[in-house]
C-alpha positions in Angstrom: 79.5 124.0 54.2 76.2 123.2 55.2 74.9 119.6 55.8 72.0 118.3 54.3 69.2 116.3 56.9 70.0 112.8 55.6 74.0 114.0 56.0 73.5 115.7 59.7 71.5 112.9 60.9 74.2 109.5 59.6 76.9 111.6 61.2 75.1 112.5 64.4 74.6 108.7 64.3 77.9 107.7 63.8 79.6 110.2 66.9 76.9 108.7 68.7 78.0 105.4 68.6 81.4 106.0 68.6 81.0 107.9 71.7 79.2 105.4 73.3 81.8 102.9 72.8 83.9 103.6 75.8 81.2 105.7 78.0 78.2 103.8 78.3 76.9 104.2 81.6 75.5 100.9 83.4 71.8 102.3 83.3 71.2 103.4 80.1 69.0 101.8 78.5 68.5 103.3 75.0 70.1 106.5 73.9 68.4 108.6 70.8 67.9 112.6 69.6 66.1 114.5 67.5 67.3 116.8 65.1 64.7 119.7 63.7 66.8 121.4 60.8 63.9 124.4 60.7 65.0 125.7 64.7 68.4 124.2 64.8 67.8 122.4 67.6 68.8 119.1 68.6 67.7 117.3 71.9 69.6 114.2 72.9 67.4 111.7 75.2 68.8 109.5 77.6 66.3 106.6 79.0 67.8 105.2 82.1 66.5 102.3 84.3 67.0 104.3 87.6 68.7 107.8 88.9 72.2 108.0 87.2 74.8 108.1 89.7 77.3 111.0 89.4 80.0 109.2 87.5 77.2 107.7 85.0 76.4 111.3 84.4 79.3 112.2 83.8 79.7 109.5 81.5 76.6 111.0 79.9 78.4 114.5 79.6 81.1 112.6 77.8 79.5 111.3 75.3 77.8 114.6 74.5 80.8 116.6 74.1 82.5 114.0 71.9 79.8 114.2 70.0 79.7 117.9 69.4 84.0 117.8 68.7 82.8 115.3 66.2 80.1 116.8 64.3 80.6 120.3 63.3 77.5 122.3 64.2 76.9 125.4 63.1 76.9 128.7 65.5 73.1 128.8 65.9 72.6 124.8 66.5 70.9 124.6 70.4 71.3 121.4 71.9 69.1 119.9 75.2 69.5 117.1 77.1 67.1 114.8 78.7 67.1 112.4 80.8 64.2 110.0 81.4 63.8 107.2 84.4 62.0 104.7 82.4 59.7 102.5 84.8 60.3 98.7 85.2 58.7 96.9 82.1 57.7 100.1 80.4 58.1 99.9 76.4 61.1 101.8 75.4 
């Protein structure tokens, strides 16, 4: 059944923070995504204070895949990942 914007976006919300809950890596400083129902894609954006360290991105990895075991997508969804190093003082 297909999900209306509003619906998609409050879930995607919702798995976010639920998956954040338990994986939050140490330099993340604010995690958000975009959702463009027109190309089906979806970009998650990770703005970190420094380099993640390989265990912090895996944490990162983590979160992503519960979200997407969370939130039914449908087969032609695309998701990206980005990953920004956010310079000291720089508005988020």
């Amino acid at each position: 059944m297909p999900h209306s914007s509003a619906d998609t976006v409050g879930q995607i919300i919702a798995c976010a923070k639920r998956a954040l809950q338990g994986e939050t890596p140490t330099r993340l400083l604010q995690y958000s995504f975009q959702f463009d129902k027109v190309t089906k894609i979806i970009v998650f954006k990770a703005e970190v204070a420094e380099r993640l360290t390989e265990d912090e991105s895996e944490s990162l990895a983590a979160i992503e895949t519960e979200i997407y075991a969370d939130y039914i997508f449908g087969d032609d969804t695309q998701i990206e990942t980005r990953i920004e190093v956010v310079s000291k003082g720089a508005p988020l």
